[in-house]
C-alpha positions as CSV (number, residue, x, y, z in Angstrom):
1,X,12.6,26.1,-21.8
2,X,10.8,24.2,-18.9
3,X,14.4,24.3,-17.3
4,X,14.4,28.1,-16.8
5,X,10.7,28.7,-15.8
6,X,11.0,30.6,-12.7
7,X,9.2,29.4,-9.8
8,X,9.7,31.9,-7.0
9,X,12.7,31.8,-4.2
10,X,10.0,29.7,-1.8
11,X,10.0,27.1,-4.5
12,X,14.1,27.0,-4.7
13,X,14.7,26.8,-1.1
14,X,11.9,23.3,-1.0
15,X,13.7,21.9,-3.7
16,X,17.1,22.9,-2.7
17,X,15.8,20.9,0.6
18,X,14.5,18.1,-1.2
19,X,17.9,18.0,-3.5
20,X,20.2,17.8,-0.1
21,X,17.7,14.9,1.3
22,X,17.8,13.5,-2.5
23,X,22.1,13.3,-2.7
24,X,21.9,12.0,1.0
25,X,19.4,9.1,0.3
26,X,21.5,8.1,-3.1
27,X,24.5,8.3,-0.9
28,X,22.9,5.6,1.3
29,X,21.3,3.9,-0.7
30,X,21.3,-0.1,0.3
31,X,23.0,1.1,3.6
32,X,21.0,-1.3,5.9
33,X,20.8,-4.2,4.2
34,X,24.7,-3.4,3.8
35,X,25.1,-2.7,7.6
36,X,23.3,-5.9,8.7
37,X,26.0,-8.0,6.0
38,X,29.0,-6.5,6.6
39,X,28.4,-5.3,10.5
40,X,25.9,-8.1,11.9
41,X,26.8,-10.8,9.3
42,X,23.0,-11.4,8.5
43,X,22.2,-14.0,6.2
44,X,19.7,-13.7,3.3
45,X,16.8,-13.9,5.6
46,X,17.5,-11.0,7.5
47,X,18.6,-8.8,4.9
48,X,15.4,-9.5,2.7
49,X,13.3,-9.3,5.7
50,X,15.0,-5.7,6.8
51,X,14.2,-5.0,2.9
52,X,10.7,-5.8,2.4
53,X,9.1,-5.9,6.4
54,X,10.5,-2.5,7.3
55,X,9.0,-0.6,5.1
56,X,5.9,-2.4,5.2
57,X,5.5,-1.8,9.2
58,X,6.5,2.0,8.1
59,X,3.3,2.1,6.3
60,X,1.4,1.1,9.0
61,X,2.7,3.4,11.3
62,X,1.8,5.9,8.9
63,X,-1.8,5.4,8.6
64,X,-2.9,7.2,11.5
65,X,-0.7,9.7,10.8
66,X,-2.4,10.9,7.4
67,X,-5.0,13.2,9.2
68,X,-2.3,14.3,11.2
69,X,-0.6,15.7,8.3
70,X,-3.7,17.4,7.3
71,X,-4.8,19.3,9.9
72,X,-1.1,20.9,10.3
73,X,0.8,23.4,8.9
74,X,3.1,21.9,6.2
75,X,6.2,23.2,7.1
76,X,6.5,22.2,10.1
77,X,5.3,19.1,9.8
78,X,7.9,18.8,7.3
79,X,10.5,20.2,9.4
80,X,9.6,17.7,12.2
81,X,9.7,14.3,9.7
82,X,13.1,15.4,8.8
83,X,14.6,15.7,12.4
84,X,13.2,12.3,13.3
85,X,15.1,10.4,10.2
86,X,18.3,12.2,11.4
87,X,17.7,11.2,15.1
88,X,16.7,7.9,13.7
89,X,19.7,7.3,11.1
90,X,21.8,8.8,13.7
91,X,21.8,6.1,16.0
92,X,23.3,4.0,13.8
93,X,26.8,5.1,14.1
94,X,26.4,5.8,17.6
95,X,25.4,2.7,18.2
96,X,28.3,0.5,15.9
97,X,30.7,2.7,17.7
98,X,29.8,1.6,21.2
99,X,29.6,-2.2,19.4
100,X,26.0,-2.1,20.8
101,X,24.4,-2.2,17.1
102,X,21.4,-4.8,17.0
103,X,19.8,-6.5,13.7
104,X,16.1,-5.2,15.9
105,X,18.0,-1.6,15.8
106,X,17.8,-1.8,12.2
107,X,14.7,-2.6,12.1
108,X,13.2,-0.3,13.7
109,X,15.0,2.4,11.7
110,X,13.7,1.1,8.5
111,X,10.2,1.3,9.8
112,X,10.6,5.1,11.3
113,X,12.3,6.4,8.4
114,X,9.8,4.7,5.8
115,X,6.9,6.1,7.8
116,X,8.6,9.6,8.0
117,X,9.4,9.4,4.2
118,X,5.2,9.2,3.7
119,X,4.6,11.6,6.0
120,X,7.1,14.2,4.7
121,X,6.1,13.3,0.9
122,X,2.5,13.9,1.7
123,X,3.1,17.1,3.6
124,X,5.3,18.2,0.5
125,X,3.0,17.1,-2.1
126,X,0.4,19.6,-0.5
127,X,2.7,22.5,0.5
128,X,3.7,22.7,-3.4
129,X,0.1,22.7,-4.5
130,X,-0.1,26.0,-1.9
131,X,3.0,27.2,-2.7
132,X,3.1,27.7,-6.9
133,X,0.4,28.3,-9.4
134,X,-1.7,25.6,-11.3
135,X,0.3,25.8,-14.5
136,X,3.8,25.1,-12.8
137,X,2.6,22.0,-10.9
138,X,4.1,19.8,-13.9
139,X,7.1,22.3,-14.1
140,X,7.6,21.7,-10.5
141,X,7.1,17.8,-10.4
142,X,9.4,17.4,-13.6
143,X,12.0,18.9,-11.3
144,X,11.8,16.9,-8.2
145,X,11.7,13.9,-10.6
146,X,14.8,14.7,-12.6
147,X,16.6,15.2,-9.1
148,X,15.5,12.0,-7.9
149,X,17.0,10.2,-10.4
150,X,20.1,12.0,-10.5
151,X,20.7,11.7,-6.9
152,X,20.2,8.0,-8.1
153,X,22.8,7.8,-11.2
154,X,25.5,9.9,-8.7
155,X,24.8,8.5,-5.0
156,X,25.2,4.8,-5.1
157,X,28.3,4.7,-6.8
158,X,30.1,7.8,-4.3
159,X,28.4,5.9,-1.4
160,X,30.1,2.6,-2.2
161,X,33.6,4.1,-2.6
162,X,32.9,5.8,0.8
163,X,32.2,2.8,2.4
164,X,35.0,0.8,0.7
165,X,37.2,3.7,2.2
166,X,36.0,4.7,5.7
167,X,33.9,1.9,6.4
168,X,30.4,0.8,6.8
169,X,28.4,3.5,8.4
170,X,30.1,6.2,6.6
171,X,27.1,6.6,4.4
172,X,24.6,6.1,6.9
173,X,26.0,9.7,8.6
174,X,25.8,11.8,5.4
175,X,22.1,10.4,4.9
176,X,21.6,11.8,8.7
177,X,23.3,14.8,7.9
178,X,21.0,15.1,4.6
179,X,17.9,15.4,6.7
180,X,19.3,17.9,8.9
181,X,20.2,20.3,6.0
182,X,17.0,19.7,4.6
183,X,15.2,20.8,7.7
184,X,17.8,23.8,7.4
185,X,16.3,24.6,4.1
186,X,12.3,24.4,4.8
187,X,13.1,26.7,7.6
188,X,14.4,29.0,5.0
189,X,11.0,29.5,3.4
190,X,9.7,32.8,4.2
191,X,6.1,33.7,4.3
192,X,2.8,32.9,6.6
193,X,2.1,29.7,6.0
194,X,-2.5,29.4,6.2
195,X,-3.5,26.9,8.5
196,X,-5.7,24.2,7.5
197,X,-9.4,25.0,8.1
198,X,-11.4,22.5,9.2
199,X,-15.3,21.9,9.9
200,X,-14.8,21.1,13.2
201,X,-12.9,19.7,15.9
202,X,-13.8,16.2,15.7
203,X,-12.2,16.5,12.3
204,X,-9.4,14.1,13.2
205,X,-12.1,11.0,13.5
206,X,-11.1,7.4,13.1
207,X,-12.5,7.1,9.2
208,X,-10.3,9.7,8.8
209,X,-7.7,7.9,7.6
210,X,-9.5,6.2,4.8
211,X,-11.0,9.5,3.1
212,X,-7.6,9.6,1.0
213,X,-8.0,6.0,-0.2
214,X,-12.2,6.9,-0.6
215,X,-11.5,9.8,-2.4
216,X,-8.7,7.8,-4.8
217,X,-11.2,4.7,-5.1
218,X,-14.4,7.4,-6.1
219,X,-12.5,9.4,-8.8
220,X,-12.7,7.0,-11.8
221,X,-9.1,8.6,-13.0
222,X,-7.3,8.6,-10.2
223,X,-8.5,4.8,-9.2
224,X,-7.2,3.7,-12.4
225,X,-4.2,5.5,-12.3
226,X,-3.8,3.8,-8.3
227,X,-4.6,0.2,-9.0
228,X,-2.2,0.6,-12.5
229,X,0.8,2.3,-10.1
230,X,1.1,0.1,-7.1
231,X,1.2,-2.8,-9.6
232,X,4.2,-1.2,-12.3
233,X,5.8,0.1,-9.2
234,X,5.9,-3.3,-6.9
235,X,6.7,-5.7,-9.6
236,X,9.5,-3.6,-11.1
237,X,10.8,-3.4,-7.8
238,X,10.4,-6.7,-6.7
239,X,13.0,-7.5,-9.3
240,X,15.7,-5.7,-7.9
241,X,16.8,-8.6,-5.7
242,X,16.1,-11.3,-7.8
243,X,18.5,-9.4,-10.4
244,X,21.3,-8.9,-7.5
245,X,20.8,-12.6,-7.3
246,X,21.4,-13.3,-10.7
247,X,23.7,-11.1,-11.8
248,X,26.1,-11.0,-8.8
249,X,25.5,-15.2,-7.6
250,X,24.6,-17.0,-11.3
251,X,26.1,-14.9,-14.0
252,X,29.5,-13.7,-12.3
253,X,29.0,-10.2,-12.8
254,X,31.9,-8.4,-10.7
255,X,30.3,-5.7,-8.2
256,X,31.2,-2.5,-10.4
257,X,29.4,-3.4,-12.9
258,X,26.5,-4.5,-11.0
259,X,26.5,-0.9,-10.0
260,X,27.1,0.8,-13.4
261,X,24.1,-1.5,-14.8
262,X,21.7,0.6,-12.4
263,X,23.9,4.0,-12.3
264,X,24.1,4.4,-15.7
265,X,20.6,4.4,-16.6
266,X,19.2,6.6,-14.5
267,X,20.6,9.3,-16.7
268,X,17.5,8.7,-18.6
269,X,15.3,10.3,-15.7
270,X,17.1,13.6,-16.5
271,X,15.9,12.9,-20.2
272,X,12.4,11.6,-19.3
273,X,11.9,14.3,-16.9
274,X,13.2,17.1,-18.9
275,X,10.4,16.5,-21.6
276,X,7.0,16.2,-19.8
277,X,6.4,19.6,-20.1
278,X,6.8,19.0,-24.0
279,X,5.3,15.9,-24.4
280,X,2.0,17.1,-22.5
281,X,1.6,20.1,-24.6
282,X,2.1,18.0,-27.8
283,X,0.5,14.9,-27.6
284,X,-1.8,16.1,-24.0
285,X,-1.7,14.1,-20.6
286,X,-4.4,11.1,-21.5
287,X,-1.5,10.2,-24.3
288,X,1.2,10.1,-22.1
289,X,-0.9,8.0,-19.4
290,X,-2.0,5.4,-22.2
291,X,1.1,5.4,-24.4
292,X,4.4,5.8,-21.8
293,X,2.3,4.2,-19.3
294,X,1.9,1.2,-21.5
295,X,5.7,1.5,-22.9
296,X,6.5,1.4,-19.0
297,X,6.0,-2.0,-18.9
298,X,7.1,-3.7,-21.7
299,X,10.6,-3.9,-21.2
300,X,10.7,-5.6,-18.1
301,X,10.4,-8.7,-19.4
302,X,14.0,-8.7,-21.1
303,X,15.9,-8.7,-17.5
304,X,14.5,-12.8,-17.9
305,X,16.7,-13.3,-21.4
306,X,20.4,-12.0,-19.2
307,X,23.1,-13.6,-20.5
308,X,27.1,-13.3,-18.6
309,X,29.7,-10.9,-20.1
310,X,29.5,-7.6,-21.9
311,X,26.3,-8.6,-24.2
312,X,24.6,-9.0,-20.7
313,X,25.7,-5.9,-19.3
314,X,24.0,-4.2,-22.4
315,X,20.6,-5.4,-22.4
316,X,20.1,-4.8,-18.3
317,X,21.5,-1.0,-19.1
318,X,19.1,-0.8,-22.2
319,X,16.1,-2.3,-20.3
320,X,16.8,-0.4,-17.4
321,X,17.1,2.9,-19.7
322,X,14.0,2.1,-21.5
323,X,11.9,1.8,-18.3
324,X,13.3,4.7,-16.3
325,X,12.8,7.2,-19.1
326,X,9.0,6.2,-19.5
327,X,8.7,6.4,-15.9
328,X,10.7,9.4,-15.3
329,X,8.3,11.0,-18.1
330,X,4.8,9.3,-16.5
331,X,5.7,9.8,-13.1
332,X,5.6,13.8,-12.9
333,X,2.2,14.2,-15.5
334,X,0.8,11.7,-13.1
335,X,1.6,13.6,-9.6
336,X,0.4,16.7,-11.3
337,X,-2.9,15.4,-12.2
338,X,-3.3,13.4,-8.6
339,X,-2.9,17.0,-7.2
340,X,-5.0,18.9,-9.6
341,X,-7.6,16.2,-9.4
342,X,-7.3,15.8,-4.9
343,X,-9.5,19.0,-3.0
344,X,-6.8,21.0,-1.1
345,X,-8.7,19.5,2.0
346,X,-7.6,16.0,1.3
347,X,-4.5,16.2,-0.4
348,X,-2.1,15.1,2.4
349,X,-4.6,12.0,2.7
350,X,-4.4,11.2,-0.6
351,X,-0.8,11.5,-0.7
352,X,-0.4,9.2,2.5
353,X,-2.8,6.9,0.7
354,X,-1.4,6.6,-1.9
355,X,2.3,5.7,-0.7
356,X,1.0,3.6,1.9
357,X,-0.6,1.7,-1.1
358,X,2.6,1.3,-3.2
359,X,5.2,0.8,-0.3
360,X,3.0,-2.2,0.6
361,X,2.6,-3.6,-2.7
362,X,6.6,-3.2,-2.9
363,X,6.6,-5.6,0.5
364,X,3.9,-7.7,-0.7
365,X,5.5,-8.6,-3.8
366,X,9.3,-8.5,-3.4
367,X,8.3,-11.3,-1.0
368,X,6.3,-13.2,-3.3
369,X,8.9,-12.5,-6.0
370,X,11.4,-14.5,-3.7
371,X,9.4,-17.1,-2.8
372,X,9.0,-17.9,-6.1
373,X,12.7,-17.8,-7.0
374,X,13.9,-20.0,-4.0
375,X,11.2,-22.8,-5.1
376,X,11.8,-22.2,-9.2
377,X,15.1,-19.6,-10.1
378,X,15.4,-16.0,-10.1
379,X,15.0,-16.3,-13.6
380,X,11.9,-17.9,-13.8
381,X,10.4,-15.1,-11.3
382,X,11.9,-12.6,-13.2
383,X,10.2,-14.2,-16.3
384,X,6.7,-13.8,-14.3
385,X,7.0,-10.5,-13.1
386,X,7.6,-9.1,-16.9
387,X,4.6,-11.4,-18.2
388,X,2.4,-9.8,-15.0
389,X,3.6,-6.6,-15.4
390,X,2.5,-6.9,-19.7
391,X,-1.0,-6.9,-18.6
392,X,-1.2,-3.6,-16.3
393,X,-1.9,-1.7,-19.0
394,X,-5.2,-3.1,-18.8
395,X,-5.8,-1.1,-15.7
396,X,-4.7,2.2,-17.4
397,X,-8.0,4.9,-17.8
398,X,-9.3,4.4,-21.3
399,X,-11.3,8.2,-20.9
400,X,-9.8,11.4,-19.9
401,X,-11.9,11.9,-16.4
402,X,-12.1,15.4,-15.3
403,X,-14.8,15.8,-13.4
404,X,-16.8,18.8,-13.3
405,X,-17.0,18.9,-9.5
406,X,-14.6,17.0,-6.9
407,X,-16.1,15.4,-4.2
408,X,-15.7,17.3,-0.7
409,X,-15.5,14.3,1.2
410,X,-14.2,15.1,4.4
411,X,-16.1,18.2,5.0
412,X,-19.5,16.6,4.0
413,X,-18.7,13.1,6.4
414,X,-16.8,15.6,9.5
């Protein structure tokens, strides 16, 4: 049973960290946006601009710090991007307290903790491939992507009877809190931690930052696998608004069943997750990226046919379902093989580039998405996005590429 695989005490105390960080994030989850509404009295401007230009200057910021990341320790690093989102998040109640809160505040946050999220996943992503052996990495994933999702099925819902109960920034301090605990835990980890070896002291060069997205564009599987991702990834959620629109504004859905249409769904990451493991060892990892990669994005397209009451409810739960269980099964055979396929030298780069990829294809199209819907409806962009998102599978690898040798790109170009 993939459940029960042991994986070492180091193992359990990283993703005992990442669990605590997990709960806190689905706690305060939609927090800003919610701050800027019900604090600041944004208007829709605002609130998709704090949504969507954020994170997008978060992934700028974390460009440069890619090499950063790779030349370091993990753990610390690690340590370090979790005490600045809890000095970061922290402000925010500090700040509403003293009536001193700002829509720029806010901003700002976004930005920090978006750049800190890459920075922390990257660092991760390369510490596990240290820390466990070859076979577990898919064990390992499967696990941080079945606590994702139920951080995501149990959060959002807890978070908004918190906030219906103590008010609006009561969330925003046990997401703070979450990154401190999680720092706890890395600190936990016992054992010398190798540094990074590098060719030389110029290592950390200005092209540096690009060897991730070189050694992603180089690898014919893993540039496949990229172009296919940030694609899926920003038009699925580029119709999260345009569905908060629709359901909430145009259909008359009342607020707890907006919330139990996305909750209750995300039980199928625990199901998704749970078989990878299986699935791989049945069917082997090109299947799963050409058949659940494909299934991924076929259902998206439904979220256009919505219709008010209980029949409506039902097919955004069983859309929703469908995808998150194809993703929550794709998502961990695909980190696996990105770090299988990514030289322990560039793993952190690739990691950064990769995020820095999707979190601006999130921006680029959420924005285009609602564009769209201000000149047309939200259902006619939600009616593009699922006919966009039907041809992605085009992108998907039509070969199994393992190559025979990977490419030491930033020791040969140091």
């Amino acid at each position: 049973m993939m459940g029960r695989r042991p994986l070492g005490r180091q193992f359990g105390w990283l993703w005992a960290a990442y669990a605590v960080s997990a709960y806190g994030s689905g706690l305060g989850f939609g927090a800003l946006p919610l701050i800027a509404v019900l604090a600041l009295h944004a208007g829709p401007a605002e609130v998709s601009a704090l949504s969507a230009v954020g994170p997008a200057m978060g992934a700028l910021i974390a460009v440069p710090l890619a090499p950063w990341v790779e030349f370091r320790r993990k753990r610390p690093v690690m340590i370090t991007m979790d005490l600045t989102r809890f000095a970061a998040m922290a402000t925010i109640p500090v700040a509403y307290a003293f009536g001193r809160l700002s829509f720029v505040q806010l901003l700002v946050i976004s930005a920090v903790v978006a750049a800190a999220k890459i920075a922390f996943n990257a660092a991760s992503g390369a510490y596990l491939k240290a820390l466990v052996r070859p076979d577990d990495l898919l064990v390992a994933n499967a696990r941080f992507e079945s606590t994702n999702w139920s951080s995501i099925a149990v959060g959002p819902p807890l978070g908004g009877a918190a906030i219906g109960l103590f008010g609006p920034v009561t969330t925003v301090v046990a997401d703070a809190l979450s990154y401190l605990f999680s720092a706890l835990g890395i600190t936990a980890i016992r054992g010398r931690e190798e540094a990074p070896r590098t060719t030389d002291k110029s290592s950390v060069r200005a092209g540096a930052v690009l060897d991730g997205w070189r050694h992603i564009l180089r690898h014919p599987g893993l540039r496949a696998l990229y172009l296919n991702q940030v694609l899926v990834g920003g038009l699925i959620m580029a119709t999260e608004p345009l569905l908060a629109v629709l359901l909430l504004r145009q259909l008359g859905f009342p607020p707890w069943q907006y919330g139990l249409a996305f909750a209750a769904p995300c039980v199928g990451g625990l199901i998704g997750s749970r078989l990878a493991r299986r699935v791989v060892a049945r069917f082997g990892r090109h299947w799963v990226f050409r058949t659940v990669g494909t299934l991924r994005a076929i259902w998206l397209i439904g979220l256009a046919f919505v219709r008010p009451g209980i029949i409506g409810l039902v097919t955004v739960i069983a859309v929703e379902l469908a995808i998150i269980i194809n993703m929550s099964l794709y998502t961990p055979v695909l980190a696996t093989y990105r770090l299988e396929h990514t030289p322990k030298h560039l793993v952190a780069r690739t990691l950064s580039a990769w995020s820095i990829g999707q979190q601006a294809s999130i921006a680029i199209l959420t924005a285009l998405a609602g564009l769209l819907a201000d000149v047309t409806s939200p259902r006619t962009a939600l009616t593009v996005a699922g006919l966009l998102i039907l041809t992605t599978p085009l992108l998907l690898p039509r070969d199994d590429h393992t190559p025979q040798h990977e490419p030491e790109l930033a020791h040969s170009q140091s």
